[in-house]
C-alpha positions in Angstrom: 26.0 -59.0 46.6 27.3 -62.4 47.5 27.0 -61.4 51.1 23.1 -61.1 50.4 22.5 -63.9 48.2 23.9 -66.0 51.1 22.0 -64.2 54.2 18.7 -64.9 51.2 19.7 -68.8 51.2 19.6 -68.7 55.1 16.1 -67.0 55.5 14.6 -69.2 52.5 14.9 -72.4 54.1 14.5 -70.9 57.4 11.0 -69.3 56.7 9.8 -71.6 54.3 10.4 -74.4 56.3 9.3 -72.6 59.5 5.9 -71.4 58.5 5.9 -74.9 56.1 5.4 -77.2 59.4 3.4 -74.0 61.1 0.7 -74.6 58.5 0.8 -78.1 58.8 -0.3 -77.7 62.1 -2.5 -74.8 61.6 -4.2 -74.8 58.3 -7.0 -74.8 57.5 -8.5 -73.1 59.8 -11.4 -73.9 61.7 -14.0 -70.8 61.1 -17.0 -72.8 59.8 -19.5 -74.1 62.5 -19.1 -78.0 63.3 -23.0 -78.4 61.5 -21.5 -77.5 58.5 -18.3 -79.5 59.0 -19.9 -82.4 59.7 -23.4 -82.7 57.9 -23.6 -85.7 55.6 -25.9 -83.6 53.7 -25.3 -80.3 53.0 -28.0 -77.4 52.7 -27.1 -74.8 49.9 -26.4 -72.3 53.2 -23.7 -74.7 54.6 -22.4 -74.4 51.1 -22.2 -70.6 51.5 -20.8 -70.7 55.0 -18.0 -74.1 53.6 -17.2 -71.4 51.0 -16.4 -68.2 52.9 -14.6 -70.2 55.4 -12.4 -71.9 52.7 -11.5 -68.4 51.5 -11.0 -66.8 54.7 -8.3 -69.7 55.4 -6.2 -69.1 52.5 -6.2 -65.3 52.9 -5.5 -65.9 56.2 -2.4 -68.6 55.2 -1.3 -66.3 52.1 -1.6 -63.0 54.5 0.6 -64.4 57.2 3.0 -66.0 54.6 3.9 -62.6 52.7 3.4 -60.4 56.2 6.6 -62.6 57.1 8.3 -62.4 53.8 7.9 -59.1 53.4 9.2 -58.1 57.0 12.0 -60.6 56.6 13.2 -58.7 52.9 12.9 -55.1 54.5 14.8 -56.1 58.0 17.5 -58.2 55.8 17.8 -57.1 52.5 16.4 -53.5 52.4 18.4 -50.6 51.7 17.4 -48.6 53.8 20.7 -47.0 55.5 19.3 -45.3 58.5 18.1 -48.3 61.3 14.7 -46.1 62.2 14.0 -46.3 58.4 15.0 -50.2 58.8 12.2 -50.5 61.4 9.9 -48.7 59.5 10.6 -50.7 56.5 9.9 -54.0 58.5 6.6 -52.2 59.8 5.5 -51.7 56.2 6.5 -54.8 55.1 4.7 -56.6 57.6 1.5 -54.3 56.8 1.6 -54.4 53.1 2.4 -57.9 52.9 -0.7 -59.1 55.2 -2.5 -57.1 52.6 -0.9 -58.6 50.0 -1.3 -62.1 51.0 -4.7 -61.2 51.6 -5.1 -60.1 48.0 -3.6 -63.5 47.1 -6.5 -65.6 48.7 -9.0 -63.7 47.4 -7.6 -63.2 43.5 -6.8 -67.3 44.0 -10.5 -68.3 44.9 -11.7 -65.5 42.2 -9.6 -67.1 39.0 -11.3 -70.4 40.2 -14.7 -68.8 39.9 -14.0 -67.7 36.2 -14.9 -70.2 34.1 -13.5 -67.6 31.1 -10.3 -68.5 32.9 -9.8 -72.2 32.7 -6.8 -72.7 30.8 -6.3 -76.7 29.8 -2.7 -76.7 29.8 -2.7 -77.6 33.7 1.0 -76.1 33.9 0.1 -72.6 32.4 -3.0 -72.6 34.3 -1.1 -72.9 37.5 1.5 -70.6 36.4 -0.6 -68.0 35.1 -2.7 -68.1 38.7 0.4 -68.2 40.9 1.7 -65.0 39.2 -1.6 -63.4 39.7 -1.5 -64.3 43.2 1.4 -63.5 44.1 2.2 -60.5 42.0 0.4 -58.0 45.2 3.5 -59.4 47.3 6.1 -58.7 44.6 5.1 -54.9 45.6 4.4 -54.9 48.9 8.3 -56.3 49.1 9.6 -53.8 46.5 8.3 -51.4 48.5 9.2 -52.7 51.9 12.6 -52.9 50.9 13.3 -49.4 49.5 15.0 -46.5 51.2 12.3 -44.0 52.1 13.8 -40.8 50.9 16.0 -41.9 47.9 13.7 -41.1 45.5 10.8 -43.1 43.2 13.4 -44.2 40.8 14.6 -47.0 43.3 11.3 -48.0 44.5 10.5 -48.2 40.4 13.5 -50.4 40.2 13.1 -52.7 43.3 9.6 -53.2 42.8 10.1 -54.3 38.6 13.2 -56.6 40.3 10.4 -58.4 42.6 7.8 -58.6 40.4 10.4 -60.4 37.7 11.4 -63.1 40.6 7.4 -63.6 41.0 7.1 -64.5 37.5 10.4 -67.2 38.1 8.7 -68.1 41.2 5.4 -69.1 39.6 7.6 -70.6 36.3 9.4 -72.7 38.6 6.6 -74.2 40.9 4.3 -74.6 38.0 6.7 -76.9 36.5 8.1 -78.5 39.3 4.4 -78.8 41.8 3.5 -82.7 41.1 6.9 -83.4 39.1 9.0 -82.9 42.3 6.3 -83.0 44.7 2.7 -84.2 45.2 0.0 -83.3 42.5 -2.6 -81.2 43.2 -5.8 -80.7 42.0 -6.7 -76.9 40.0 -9.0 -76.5 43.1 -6.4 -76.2 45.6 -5.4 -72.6 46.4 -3.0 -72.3 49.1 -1.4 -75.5 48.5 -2.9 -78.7 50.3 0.4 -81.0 50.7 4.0 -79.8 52.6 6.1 -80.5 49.9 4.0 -78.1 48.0 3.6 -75.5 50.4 7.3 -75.5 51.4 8.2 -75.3 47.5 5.9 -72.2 46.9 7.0 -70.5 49.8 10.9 -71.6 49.1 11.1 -70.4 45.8 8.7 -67.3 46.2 10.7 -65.9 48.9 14.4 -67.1 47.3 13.1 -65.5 43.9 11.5 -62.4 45.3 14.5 -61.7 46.9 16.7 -62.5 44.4 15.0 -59.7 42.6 15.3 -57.6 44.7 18.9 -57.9 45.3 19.9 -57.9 41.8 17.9 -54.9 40.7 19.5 -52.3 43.7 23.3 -54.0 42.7 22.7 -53.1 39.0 21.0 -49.6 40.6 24.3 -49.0 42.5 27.0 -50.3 39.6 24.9 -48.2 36.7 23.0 -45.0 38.4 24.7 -44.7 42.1 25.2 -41.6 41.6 21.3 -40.9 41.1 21.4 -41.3 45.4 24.5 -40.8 46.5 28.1 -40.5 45.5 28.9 -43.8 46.0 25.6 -45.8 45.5 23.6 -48.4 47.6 25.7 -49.4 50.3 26.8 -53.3 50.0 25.8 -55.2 52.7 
């Protein structure tokens, strides 16, 4: 378990940062016409086209963001024993989390258009959207991360282990996101400044994984037996 937690600590700051200074670069990106860019005025149908664009850039961020986590976790930290069911973990990981991170965009820019949903407490607020958000790539990694063939039990258990380090995930940035780094404002979806995008990521994937890794060692030191005769394998 140490083993993992260490190899997790490695691929944290490596992806977070990684992708962190990729965005930087990249986002957002440019899919509304230079018209609508660069009007001084805009006309209610540059507003529509603004709009879709702004949400097609965050699911486009979010979906390349948790299609990279998730292959990371399965290629890493899954349990799959077999390297075929490995590669077919990373194959579904990468899938399901571009879905995922997909879903993320969209459910972010959705809350936002709830006004039912505006919470004043600007810490629960971001907390309560975060886990919202991010909760599709909690499964997509629980499942990316099983071993195909040991049953439902362990995909119940991995998936409830990465939904839990969602939930610290989106405790931890909502209270640190303008203590530790730059404030944003309730608007932003996929986080405007690096500090902020590097500390969602960071603790998203650290926690995720974390989840992850503690749920299969309690799996293997409490029902092992369930999949084999001497549990998961520690790697």
């Amino acid at each position: 378990m140490l083993r993992n937690i260490a190899i997790l600590i490695a691929l944290t700051a490596l992806v977070s940062v990684g992708l962190g200074f990729l965005f930087e670069r990249l986002y957002p990106f440019v899919l509304a016409s230079e018209t609508a860019r660069t009007s001084i005025v805009v006309t209610p149908e540059q507003t529509l086209e603004l709009n879709a664009a702004a949400l097609a850039s965050d699911m486009i961020a979010f979906a390349i963001f948790s299609a990279v986590t998730c292959g990371v976790i399965a290629l890493f930290l899954g349990k799959q024993t077999d390297p075929n069911r490995r590669w077919i973990g990373v194959g579904i990981g990468v899938l399901l989390g571009g879905v995922a991170g997909a879903s993320a965009g969209w459910i972010g820019h959705w809350y936002e258009a709830q006004p039912g949903l505006d919470i004043e407490d600007p810490m629960i607020y971001s907390l309560v959207r975060w886990a919202a958000m991010l909760a599709p790539l909690g499964i997509a990694a629980g499942i990316a991360a099983t071993d195909f063939g040991k049953g439902s039990s362990q995909l119940f258990h991995l998936i409830v282990g990465a939904l839990i380090g969602v939930m610290a995930a989106s405790v931890i940035y909502a209270f640190l996101s303008g203590l530790a780094t730059v404030l944003e404002g309730k608007p932003k979806i996929f986080p405007h400044f690096l500090s902020n995008r590097i500390l969602i990521m960071s603790t998203t994937i650290f926690c995720v994984g974390l989840g992850i890794i503690t749920q299969a060692h309690a799996n293997r030191k409490g029902a092992g037996s369930l999949y084999e005769p001497e549990g998961f394998p520690e790697r």
